[in-house]
C-alpha positions in Angstrom: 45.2 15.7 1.0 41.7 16.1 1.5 39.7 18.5 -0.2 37.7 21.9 1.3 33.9 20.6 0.9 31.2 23.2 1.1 28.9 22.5 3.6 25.3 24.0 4.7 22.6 23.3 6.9 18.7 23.1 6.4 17.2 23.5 9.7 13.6 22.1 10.4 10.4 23.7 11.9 11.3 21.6 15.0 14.7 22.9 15.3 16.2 19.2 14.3 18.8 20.1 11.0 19.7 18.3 7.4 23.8 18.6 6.4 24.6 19.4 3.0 28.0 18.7 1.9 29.5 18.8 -2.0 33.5 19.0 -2.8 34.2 15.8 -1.5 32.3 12.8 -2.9 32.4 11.6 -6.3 34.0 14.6 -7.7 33.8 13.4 -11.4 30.0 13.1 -11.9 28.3 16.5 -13.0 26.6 17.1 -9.4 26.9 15.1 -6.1 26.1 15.9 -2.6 26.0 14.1 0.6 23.1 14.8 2.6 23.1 13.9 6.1 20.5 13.9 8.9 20.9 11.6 12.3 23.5 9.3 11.4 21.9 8.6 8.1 23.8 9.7 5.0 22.9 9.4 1.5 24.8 10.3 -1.4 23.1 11.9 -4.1 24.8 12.0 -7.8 23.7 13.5 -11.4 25.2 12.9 -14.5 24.1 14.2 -18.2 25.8 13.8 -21.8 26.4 16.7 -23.8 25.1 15.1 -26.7 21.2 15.4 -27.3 19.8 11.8 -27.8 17.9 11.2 -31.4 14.5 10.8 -29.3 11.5 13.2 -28.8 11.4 12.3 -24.9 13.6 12.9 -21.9 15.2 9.9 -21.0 15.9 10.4 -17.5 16.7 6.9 -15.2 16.1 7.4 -11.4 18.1 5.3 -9.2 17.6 4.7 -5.5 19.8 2.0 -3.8 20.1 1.5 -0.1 23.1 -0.5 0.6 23.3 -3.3 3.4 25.9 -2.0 4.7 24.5 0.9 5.6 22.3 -1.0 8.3 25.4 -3.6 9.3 23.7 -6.3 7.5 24.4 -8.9 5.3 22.3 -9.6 2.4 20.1 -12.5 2.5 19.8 -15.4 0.2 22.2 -17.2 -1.8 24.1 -14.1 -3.7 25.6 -11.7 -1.3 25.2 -8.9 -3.2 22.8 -6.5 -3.7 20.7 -6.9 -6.7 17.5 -6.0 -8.5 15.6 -3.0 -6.5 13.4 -4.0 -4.0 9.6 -2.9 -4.7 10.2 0.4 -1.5 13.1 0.9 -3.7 11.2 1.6 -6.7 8.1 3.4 -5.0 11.3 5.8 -3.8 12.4 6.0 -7.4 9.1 7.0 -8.5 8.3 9.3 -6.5 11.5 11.4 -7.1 11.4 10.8 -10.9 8.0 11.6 -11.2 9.0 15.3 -9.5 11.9 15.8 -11.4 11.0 15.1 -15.0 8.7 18.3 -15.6 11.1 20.6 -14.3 13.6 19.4 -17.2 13.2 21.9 -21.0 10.8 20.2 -22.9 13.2 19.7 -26.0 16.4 18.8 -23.9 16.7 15.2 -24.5 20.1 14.1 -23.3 21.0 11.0 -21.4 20.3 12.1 -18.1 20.7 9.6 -14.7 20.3 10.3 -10.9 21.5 8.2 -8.2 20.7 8.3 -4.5 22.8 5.5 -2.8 21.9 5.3 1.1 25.5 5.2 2.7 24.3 5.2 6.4 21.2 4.6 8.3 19.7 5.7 11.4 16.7 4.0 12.5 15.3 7.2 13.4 15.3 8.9 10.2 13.6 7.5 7.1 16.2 7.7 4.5 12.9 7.6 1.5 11.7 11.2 3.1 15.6 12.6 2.1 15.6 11.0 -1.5 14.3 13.7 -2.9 16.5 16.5 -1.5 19.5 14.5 -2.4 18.1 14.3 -6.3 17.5 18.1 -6.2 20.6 19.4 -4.9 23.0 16.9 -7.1 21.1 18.8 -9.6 21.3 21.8 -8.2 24.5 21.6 -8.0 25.2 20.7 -11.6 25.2 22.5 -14.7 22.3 20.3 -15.9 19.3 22.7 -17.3 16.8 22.2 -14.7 13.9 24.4 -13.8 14.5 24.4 -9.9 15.8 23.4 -7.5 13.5 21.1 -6.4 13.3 18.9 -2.8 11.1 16.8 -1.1 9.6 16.3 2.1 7.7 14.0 4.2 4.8 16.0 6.0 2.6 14.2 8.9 0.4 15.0 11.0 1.5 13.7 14.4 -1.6 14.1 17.6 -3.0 17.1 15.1 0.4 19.0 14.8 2.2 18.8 11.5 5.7 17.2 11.6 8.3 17.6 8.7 10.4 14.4 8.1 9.5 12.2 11.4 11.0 9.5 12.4 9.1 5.8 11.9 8.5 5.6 16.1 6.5 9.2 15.3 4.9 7.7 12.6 2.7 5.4 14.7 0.6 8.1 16.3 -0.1 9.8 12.6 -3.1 10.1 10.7 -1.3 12.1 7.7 1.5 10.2 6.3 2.2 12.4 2.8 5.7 12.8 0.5 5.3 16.4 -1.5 7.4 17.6 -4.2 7.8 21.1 -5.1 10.4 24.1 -6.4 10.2 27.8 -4.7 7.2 28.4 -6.7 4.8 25.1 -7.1 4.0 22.1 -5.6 4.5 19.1 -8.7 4.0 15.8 -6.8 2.2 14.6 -3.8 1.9 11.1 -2.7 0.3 9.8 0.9 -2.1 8.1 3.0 -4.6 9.5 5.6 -6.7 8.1 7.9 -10.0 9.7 6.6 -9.0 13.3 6.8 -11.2 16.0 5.0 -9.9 17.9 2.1 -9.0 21.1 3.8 -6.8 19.1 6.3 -4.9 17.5 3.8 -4.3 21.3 1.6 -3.2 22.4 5.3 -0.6 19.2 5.2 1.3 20.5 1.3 0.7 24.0 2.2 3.1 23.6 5.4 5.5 21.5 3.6 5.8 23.6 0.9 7.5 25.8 3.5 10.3 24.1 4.3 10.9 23.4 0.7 11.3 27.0 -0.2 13.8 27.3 2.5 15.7 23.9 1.3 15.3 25.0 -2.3 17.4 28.7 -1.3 20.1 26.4 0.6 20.8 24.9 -2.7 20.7 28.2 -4.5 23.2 29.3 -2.4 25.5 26.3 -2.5 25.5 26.0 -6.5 26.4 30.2 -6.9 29.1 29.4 -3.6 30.9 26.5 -6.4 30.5 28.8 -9.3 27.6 26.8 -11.0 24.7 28.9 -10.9 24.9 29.3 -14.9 23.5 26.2 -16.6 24.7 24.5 -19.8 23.9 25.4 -22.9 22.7 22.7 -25.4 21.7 22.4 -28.9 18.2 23.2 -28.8 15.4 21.4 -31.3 15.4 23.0 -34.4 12.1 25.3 -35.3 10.3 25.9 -38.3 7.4 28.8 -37.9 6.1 28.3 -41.7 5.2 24.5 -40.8 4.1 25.1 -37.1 1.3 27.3 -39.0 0.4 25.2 -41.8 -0.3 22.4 -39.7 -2.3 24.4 -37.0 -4.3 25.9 -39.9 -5.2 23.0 -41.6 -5.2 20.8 -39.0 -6.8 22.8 -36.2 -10.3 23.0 -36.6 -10.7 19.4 -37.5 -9.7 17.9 -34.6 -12.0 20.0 -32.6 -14.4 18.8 -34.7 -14.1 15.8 -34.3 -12.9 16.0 -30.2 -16.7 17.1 -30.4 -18.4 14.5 -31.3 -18.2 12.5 -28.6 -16.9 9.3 -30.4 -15.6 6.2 -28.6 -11.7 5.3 -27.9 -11.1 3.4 -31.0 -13.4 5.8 -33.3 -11.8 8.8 -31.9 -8.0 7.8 -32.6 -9.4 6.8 -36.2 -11.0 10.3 -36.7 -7.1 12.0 -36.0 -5.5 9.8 -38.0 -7.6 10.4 -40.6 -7.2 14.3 -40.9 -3.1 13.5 -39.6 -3.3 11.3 -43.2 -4.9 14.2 -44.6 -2.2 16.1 -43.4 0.5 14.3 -44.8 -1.3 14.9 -48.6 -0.3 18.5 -48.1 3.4 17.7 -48.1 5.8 16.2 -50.6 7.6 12.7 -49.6 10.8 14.8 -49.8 9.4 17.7 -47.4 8.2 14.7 -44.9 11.2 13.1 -45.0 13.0 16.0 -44.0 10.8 17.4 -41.6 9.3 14.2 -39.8 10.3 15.0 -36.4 8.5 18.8 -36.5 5.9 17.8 -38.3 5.5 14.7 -35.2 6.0 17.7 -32.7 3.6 19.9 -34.2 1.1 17.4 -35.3 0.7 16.6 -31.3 1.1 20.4 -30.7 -2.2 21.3 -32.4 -4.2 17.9 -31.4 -3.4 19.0 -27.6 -4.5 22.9 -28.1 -7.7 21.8 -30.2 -9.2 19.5 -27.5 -8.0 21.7 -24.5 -9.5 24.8 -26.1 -12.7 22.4 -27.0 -13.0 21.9 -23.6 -12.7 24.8 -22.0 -14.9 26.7 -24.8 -17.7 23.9 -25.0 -17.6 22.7 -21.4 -17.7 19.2 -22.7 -15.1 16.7 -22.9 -14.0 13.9 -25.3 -16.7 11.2 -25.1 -19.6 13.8 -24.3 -19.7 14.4 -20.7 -19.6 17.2 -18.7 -16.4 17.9 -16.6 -18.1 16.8 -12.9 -19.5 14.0 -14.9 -18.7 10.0 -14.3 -18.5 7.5 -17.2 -21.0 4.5 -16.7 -20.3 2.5 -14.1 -21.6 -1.7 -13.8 -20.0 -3.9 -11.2 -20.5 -7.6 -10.3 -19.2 -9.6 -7.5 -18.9 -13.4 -7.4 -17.7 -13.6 -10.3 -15.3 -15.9 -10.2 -16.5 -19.2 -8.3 -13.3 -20.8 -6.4 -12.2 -17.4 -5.7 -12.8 -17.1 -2.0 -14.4 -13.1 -3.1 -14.0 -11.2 -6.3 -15.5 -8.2 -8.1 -15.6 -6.5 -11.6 -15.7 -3.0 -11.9 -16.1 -1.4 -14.8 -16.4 2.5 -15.6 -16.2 3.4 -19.1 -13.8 1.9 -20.3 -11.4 1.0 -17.5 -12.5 -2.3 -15.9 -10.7 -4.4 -12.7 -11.2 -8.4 -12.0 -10.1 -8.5 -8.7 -9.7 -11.3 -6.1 -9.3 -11.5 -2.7 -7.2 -14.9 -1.2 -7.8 -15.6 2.7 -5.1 -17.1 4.4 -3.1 -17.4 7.4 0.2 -15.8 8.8 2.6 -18.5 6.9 1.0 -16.2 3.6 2.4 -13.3 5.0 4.2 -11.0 2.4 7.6 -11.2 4.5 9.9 -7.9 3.8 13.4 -8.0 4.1 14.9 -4.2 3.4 17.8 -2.7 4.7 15.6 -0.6 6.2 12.7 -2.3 7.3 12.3 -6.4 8.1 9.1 -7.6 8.9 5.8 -9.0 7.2 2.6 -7.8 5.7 -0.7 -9.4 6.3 -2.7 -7.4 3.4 -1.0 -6.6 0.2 -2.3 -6.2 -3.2 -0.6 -6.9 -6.6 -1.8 -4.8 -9.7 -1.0 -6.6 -13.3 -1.6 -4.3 -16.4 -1.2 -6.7 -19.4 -0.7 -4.8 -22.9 -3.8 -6.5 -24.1 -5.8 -3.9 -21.8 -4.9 -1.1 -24.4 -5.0 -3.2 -27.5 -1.5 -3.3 -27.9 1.0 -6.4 -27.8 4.3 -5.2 -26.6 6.8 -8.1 -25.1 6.4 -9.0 -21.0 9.2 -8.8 -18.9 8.5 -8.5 -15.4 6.3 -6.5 -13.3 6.8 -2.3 -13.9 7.6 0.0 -12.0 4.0 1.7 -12.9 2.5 -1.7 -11.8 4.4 -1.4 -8.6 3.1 1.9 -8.1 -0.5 1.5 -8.9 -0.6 -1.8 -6.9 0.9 0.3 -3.5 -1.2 3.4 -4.3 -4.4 1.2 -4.2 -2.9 -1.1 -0.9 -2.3 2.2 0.9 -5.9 3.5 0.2 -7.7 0.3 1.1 -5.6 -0.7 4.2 -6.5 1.8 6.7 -10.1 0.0 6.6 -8.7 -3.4 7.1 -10.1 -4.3 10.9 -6.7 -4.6 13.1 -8.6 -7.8 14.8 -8.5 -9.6 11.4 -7.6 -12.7 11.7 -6.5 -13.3 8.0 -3.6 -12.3 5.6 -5.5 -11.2 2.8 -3.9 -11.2 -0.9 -5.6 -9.2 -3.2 -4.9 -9.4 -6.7 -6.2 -6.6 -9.6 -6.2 -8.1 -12.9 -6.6 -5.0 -15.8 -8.5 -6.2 -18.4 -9.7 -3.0 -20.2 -7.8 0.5 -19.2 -8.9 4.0 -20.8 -7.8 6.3 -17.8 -7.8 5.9 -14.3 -7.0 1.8 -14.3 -5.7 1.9 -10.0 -8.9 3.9 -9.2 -11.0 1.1 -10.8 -8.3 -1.4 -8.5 -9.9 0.6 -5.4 -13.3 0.2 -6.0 -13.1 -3.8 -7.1 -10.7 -4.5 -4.5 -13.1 -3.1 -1.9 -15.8 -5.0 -3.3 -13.7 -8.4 -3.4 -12.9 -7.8 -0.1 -16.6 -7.7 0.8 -17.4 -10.3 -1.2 -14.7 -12.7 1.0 -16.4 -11.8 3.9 -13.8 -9.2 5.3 -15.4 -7.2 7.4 -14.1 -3.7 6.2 -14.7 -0.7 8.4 -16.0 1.4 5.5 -16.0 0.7 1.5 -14.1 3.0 -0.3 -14.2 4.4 -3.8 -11.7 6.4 -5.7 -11.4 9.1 -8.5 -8.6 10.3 -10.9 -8.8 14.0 -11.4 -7.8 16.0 -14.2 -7.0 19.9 -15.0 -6.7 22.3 -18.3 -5.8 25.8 -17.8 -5.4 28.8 -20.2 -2.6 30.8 -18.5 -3.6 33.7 -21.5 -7.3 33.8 -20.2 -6.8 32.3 -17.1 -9.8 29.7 -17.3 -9.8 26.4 -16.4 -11.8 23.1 -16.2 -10.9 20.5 -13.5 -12.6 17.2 -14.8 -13.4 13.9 -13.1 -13.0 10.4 -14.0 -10.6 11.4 -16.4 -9.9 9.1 -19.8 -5.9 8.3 -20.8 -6.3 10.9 -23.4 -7.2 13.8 -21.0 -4.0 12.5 -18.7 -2.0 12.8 -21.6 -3.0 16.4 -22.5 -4.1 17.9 -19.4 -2.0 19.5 -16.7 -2.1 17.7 -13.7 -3.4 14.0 -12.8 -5.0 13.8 -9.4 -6.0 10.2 -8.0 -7.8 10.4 -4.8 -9.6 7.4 -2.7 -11.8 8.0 0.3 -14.8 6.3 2.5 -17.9 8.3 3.5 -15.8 10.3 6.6 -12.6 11.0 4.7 -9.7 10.9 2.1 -7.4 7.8 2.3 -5.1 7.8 -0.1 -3.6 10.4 -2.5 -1.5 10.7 -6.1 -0.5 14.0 -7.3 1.2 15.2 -10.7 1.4 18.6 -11.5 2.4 19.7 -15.3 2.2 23.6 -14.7 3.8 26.1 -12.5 2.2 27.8 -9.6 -0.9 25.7 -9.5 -3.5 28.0 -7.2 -4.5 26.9 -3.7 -8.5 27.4 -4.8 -7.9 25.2 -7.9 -6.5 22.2 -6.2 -9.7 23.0 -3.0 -11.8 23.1 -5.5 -10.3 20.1 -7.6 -10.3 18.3 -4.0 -14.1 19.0 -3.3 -15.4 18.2 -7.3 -13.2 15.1 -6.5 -15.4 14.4 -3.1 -18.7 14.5 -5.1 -17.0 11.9 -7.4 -16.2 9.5 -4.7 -19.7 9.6 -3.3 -21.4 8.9 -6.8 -19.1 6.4 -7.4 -19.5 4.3 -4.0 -23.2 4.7 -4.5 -23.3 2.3 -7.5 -20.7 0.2 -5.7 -23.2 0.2 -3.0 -25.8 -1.0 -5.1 -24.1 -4.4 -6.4 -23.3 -5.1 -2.7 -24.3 -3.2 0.7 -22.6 -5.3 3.0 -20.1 -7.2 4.0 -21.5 -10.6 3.7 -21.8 -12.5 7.0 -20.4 -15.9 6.2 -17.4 -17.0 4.0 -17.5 -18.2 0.9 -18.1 -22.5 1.1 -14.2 -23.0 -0.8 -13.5 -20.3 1.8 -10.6 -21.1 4.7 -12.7 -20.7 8.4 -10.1 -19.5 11.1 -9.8 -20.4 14.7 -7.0 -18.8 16.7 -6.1 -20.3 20.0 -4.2 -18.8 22.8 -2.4 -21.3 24.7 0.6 -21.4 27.5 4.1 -20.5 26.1 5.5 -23.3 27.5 3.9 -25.6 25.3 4.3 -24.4 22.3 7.3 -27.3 22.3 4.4 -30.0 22.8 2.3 -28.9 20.0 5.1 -28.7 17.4 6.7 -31.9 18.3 10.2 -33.1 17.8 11.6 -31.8 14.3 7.9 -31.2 13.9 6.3 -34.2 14.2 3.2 -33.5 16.0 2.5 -30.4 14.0 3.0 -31.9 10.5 0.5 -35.2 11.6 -2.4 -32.8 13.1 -2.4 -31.0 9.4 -2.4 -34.0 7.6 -5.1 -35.7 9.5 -7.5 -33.1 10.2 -6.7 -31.1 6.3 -5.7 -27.9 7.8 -2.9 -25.5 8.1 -1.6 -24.7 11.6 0.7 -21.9 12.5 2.2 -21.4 15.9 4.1 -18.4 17.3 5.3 -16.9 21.2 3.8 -13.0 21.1 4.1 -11.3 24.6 4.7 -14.6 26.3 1.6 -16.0 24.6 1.5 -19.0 22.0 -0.7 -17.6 19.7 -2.0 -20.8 17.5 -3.6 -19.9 13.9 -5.6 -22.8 12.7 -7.0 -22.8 9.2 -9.3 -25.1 6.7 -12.0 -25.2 4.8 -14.0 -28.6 6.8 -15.4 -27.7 10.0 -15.0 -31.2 11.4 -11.5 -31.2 10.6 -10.7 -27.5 12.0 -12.7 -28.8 15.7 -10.4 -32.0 15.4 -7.6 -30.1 15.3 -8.7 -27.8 18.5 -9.5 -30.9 20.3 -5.9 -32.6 19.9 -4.2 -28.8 20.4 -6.1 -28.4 23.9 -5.7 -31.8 24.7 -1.7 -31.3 24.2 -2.3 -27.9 25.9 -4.8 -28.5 28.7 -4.5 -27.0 32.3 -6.3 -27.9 35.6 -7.4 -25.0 37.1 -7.5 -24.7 41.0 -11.9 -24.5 41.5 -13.2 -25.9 38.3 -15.5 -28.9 38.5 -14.3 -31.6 36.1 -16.2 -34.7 34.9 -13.1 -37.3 35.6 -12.9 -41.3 35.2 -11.3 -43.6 38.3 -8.2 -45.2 37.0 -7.0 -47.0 40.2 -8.9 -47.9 43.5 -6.5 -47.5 46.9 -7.0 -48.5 50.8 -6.6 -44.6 51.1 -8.8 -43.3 48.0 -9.4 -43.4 44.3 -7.0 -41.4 41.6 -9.3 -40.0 39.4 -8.2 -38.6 35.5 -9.7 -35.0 34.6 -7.6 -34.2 31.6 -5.0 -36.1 29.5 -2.8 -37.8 31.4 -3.7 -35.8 34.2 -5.1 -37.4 37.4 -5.6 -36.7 41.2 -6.2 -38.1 44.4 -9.7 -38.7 45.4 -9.1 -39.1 49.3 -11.6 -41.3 51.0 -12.3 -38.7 53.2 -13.4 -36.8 50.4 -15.7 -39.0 48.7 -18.5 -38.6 51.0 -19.5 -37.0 54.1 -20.3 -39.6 55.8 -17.6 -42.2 56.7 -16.4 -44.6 54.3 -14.8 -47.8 55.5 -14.1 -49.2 51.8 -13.3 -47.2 48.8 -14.9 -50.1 46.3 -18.2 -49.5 48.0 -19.1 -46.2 46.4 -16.7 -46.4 43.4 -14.9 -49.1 40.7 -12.4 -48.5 38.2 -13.6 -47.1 35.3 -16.8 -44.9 36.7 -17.1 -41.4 35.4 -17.7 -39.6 39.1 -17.9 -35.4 38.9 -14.8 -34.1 41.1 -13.9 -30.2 42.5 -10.0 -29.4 42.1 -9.2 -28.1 45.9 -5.4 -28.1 45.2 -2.5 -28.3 43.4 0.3 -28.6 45.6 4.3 -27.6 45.3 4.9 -31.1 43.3 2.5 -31.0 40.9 -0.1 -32.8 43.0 -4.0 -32.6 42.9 -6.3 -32.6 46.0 -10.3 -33.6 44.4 -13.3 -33.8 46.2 -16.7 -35.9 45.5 -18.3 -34.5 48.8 -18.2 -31.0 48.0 -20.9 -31.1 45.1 -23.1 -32.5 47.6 -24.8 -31.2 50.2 -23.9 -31.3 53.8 -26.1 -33.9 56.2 -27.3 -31.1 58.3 -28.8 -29.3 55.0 -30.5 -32.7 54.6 -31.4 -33.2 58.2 -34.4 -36.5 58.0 -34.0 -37.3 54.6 -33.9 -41.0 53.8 -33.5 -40.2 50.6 -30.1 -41.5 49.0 -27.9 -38.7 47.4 -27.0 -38.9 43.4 -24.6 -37.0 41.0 -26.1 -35.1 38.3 -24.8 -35.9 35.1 
């Protein structure tokens, strides 16, 4: 018999609703809930041991899956079965794990994993905007100890009205596109893309979303007390020890802000803690270390955070000297790399980018093949972050999920100012060579520069800027610093990227570490972040202006050629014959595709001789008499009754003697032979294919001439 689910109902601004159902589905995990919008339906699950884990960090595993079936597809390639995450998988993973993990206790550290599985999907709901509120109300629905509940939303801005959740058609017409994270109280996570929007529109975008996640965050509230699980779980919290908290903060204290003070470099700073952390460790027997090495760890990194935060907000300087509106050096370059067909290196303290940009045509295309979305990208960018960037050698296996996410935070900043009348797919590639804060903000400002460098011509450069914030909740000051360093991320309280051109924000990354953060704090944050931008662009600006006006000479040259459908057969050739000989002999790539009932024909190559050989054979396949068009032509036969005449390939017409001249012509080898070039007007092109020329027509008529002896010629 089936079981009695509990079921409630989330309505939007727009009146459209979101189904919440728990009772039914995968009863044994700790919290599961299907949620439902359209016909789509994913099916969100939480499980947690009872056991704390022997670590000093949540470790929490976000899963996102959409199945195959869910679209009534098969998966492609050789195993039919899904497996590793795709990267929109993983960008969906992020951004719900990246919302969830602050809201956790900071000393519960049991094995914790939540799975969103997409069951069903309709084409007009994005399934990545629901992810969230299926993470937050198998939660909520739990008896895991979470600080919530917590949702997400998709917010855009659709012809200057805001739009919760929108379907992918809506999307087209938007110029906010922006996933926020948030409890009843607080924002914690925002991620997007705009289309140069100023900063008080996009505060406008979270504040309205933030709506309708109060009102899905009280749905859940009242499902988990309706099944009797309003009361979390009690675990076995870390174990305290007031007597060593103190003696650490009292030795230790004061001489990291000493040191946080003076302004030392990466390297010389770490050594400066570890010093009075060794110092530390004198105070204490081996025996009283041994058995108090985690709390002294914890408290150790306790009083290293307070000392630089306080630092900072007494001395109004930060780690390496500068101000909190201040940017660390910048130097750039571009050219760098010779056979690359653009590249740049950016550098800003510490954090430096060698990035390329690689021209080519549609066969490069980044082809996606989702459950939810098939198609093909013609700019992407990859983001690598080798350990060497940090000084560190740790084993390689794969590309991250942070490299995923950096790489499609910078793509998402940069592509708005990609010209839709670019003719190439563009690669971009940001290798991180050095990486002290702020490494995908450094990927902006290269990649914009490589771009520039290959010729691209961008609508408007843009620069970007990773924000930070410390707050005293006791005193209630704060400091919001820019260009922040790893160590500021680390202890700081929220880490705001944000990219932008001259007119307006592009792209967006938002974590929030504190509760309640205040509307004027992220305005202001937004504005200081602005002033960044512009100084940073500035010295971009001042290792190149402009794009530069001819590619690179290792560079690909593009011509694309529209041509009849109907020949799009001729130019490829049996099994692709035709095609595959052009490239060879003229050293270029050709691509060939029907759009609106066009061939649309991509020719690419680094010779110019070859590329025009390659347009002369592709309009010689694809040539077309037009009815009125004068046309230098060669006689191929000579009749009693007129002369055929070839204007094209393979293309000839009747020259009727009547048309030659306008005076009378007895004999058609009088005025012409095989072989003469004659110019000839296309009169007609009857129902069988047939052309009607003229000769006469170019000349002018006797009358016009009236008493000239003079004979008449052909120009040309």
């Amino acid at each position: 018999m089936k079981p009695e689910g509990i079921r409630r109902t989330i309505q939007l601004p727009d009146g459209r609703e979101i189904t919440l159902e728990t009772g039914i589905l995968a009863k044994q995990s700790h919290g599961s809930v299907t949620v439902r919008m359209g016909n789509t339906v994913l099916l969100g699950t939480a499980v947690s041991n009872y056991e704390q884990a022997d670590l000093d960090f949540l470790p929490l595993t976000v899963d996102y899956r959409e199945k195959f079936a869910a679209a009534g597809r098969v998966p492609g390639g050789f195993f039919k079965r899904e497996g590793r995450p795709s990267d929109a998988e993983i960008l969906v993973m992020r951004l719900v794990d990246r919302a969830l993990r602050p809201l956790f206790p900071k000393d519960y550290h049991a094995e914790t994993q939540v799975m969103i599985q997409l069951m069903s999907h309709d084409v007009n709901v994005q399934p990545d905007s629901l992810a969230g509120l299926a993470a937050g109300a198998a939660i909520a629905l739990s008896d895991l100890p979470m600080e919530g509940p917590m949702s997400e939303v998709r917010v855009a801005r659709i012809n200057g009205e805001f739009m919760i959740n929108p379907s992918e058609a809506d999307m087209e017409n938007a110029d906010i596109d922006l996933m926020i994270g948030g409890t009843k109280e607080s924002i914690v996570m925002v991620e997007g893309e705009m289309k140069e929007v100023s900063e008080e529109e996009m505060a406008d975008a979270i504040m309205f979303a933030h709506e309708t996640i109060r009102n899905m965050c009280e749905v859940m509230e009242e499902m988990s007390a309706a099944i009797g699980k309003s009361e979390k779980r009690t675990y076995e919290p870390e174990a305290e020890d007031e007597a060593l908290r103190s003696k650490i903060a009292d030795f230790a204290y004061s001489k990291v802000y000493e040191v946080a003070k003076q302004a030392l470099p990466k390297h010389d700073r770490s050594a400066g803690f570890s010093e009075i952390k060794e110092a530390l460790k004198a105070e204490f027997t081996p025996e009283e270390l041994e058995e108090n090495g985690k709390l002294f760890g914890k408290y150790w990194k306790e009083t290293e955070k307070k000392a630089v935060r306080d630092m900072v907000l007494n001395e109004g300087i930060r780690l390496d000297g500068r101000k909190t509106d201040e940017i660390r050096p910048i130097w750039s370059e571009i050219d760098y790399l010779p056979s690359a067909h653009g590249s740049a290196l950016f550098t800003r303290g510490e954090t430096q980018s060698l990035t390329t940009a690689t021209l080519g045509t549609k066969l490069d295309e980044n082809r996606i093949d989702n459950v939810t979305f098939q198609g093909s990208e013609r700019f992407y960018l990859h983001y690598n972050f080798p350990p060497f960037s940090t000084g560190e050698a740790r084993p390689l296996r794969g590309t991250s999920r942070r490299e995923v996410g950096h790489g499609n935070l910078a793509q998402r900043a940069l592509e708005p100012m990609i010209p839709v009348d670019n003719p190439y797919t563009v690669r971009l590639v940001s290798e991180i060579l050095e990486s002290n804060g702020s490494s995908s903000m450094a990927t902006v400002c290269a990649g914009t520069m490589a771009l520039m460098d290959a010729g691209i011509k961008i609508i408007r450069p843009v620069s970007g800027i990773a924000m930070g914030l410390i707050t005293d909740s006791e005193t209630g000051k704060y400091a919001v610093l820019s260009d922040i360093l790893g160590d500021e991320d680390f202890l700081g309280d929220m880490d705001f990227k944000v990219t932008g051109t001259t007119e307006g924000i592009t792209a967006c990354q938002m974590d929030i570490k504190i509760k309640g953060l205040d509307s004027e704090i992220l305005v202001n944050a937004l504005k200081q972040a602005k002033a960044g931008r512009a100084h940073i662009l500035d010295k971009m600006l001042e290792t190149i202006s402009e794009t530069r006006t001819e590619l690179k000479p290792n560079a690909p040259k593009i011509i694309i050629l529209e041509i009849n459908k109907d020949y799009i057969g001729a130019v490829i050739g049996p099994g692709g014959k035709i095609i595959q000989g052009m490239q060879e002999e003229t050293g270029t790539t050709i691509t060939i595709e029907e759009v609106e009932n066009r061939g649309i024909v991509e020719i690419l190559g680094i010779d110019q001789n070859g590329i025009d050989d390659a347009v002369a054979r592709i309009k010689g396949i694809c040539w077309e008499p037009v009815v009125g068009d004068v046309y230098l032509g060669t006689v191929k036969a000579i009749q009693p009754y007129g002369a055929f005449v070839e204007i094209g390939p393979k293309t000839d017409g009747l020259l009727h003697i009547s048309e030659i001249d306008w005076k009378r012509i007895t004999n058609v080898e009088e005025v012409l032979k095989e072989g003469d070039q004659v110019k000839v007007k296309l009169l007609e092109i009857d129902d069988r294919g047939k052309m009607r020329l003229s000769r006469k027509v170019l000349f002018p008529k006797p009358e016009e001439n009236a008493g000239s002896d003079k004979p008449k010629t052909e120009e040309g």
